[in-house]
C-alpha positions as CSV (number, residue, x, y, z in Angstrom):
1,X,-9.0,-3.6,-8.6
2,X,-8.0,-3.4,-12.3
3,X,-5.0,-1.2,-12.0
4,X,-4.0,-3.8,-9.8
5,X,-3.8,-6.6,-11.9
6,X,-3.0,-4.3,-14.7
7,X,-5.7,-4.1,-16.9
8,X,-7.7,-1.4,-18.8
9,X,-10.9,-0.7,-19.6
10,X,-12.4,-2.5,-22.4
11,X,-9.8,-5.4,-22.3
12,X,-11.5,-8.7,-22.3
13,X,-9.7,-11.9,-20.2
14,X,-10.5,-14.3,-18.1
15,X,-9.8,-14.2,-14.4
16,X,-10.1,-17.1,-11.9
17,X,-10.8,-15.8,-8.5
18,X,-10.8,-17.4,-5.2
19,X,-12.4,-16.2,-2.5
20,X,-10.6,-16.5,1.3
21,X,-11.2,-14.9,5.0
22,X,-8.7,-12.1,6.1
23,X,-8.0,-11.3,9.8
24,X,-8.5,-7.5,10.5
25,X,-5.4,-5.9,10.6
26,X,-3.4,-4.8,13.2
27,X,-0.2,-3.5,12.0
28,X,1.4,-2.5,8.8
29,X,4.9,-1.3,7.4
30,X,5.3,0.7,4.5
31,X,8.3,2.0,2.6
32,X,8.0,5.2,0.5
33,X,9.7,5.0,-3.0
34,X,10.5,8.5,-3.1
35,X,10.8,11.3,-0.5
36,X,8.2,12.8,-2.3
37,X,5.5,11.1,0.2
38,X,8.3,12.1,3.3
39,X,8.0,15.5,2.9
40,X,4.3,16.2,2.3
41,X,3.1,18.2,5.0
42,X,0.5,15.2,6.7
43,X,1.8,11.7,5.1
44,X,0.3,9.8,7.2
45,X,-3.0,11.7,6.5
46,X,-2.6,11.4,2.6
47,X,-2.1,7.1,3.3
48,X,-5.3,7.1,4.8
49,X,-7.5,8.7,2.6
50,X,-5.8,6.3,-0.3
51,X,-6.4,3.3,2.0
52,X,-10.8,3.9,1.4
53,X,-10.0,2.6,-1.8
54,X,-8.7,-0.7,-0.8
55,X,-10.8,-3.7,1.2
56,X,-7.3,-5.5,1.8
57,X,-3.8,-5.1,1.5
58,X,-0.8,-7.9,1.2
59,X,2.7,-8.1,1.5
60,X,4.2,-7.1,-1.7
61,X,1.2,-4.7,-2.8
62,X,2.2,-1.2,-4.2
63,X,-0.3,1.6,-3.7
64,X,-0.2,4.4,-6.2
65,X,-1.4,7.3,-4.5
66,X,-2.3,10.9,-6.4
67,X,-2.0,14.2,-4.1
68,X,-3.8,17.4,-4.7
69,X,-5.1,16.6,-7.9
70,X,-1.2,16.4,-9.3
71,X,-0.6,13.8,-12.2
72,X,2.3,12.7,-10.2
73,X,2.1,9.3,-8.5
74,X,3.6,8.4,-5.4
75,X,4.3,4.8,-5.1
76,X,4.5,2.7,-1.5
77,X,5.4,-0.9,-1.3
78,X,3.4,-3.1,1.7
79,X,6.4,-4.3,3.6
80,X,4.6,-6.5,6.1
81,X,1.5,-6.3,7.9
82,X,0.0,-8.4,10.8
83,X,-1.6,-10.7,12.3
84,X,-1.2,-12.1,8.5
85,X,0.6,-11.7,4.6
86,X,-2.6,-10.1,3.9
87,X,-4.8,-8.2,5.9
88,X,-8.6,-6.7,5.7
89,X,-8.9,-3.0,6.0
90,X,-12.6,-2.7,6.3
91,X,-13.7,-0.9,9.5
92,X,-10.3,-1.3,11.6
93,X,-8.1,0.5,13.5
94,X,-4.5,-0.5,12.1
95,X,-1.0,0.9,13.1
96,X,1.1,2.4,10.8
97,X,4.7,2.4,10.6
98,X,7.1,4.3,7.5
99,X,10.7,3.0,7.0
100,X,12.7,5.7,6.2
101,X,12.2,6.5,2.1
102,X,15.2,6.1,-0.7
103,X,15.1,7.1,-3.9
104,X,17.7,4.9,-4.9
105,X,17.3,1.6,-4.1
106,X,14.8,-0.9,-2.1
107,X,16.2,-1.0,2.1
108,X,17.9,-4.0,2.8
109,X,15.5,-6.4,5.1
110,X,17.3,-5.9,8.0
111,X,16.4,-1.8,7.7
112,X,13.5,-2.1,7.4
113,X,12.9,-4.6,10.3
114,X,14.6,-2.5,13.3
């Protein structure tokens, strides 16, 4: 939760929170950054095991994921999930979809809604 909001450890600020219900999720989208995640042997496999460190994802959320103890990083933007913006992960079965990855630029939302 602190890489999220991009602090450290030791760094002292003040955080307002707000609590709110999530529907379990049903469906998500995801777009690889780089065709490093596209071409590991079991992706879908490697997403999962990131996803136990997460209690919710949102639309818009990057998940930083580190393979076979590499100091590489493998970034994937949340594209959409459902039934909601946000969605709970905790104890749910939740269908995963990959648009196609590109290095060089974010897909236009028309590609990535087909």
């Amino acid at each position: 939760m602190m890489k999220n909001m991009g602090f450290r450890e030791g760094d002292v600020e003040v955080v307002k929170t707000k609590g709110m219900i999530l529907g379990e999720g049903t469906y998500m989208k995801l777009w690889p950054r780089t065709i490093k995640f596209t071409s590991l042997s079991k992706p879908r496999d490697v997403f999962e095991a990131a996803l136990k460190g997460y209690s919710y994802v949102a639309n818009g959320d990057m998940i930083r994921i580190t393979h076979n103890y590499h100091h590489y990083y493998i970034d994937i933007d949340i594209v959409e999930t459902k039934p909601g913006n946000a969605t709970c992960l905790v104890d749910i079965y939740c269908e995963v979809e990959f648009a196609p990855s590109l290095d060089s630029k974010k897909p236009e939302k028309s590609e990535l809604r087909q």
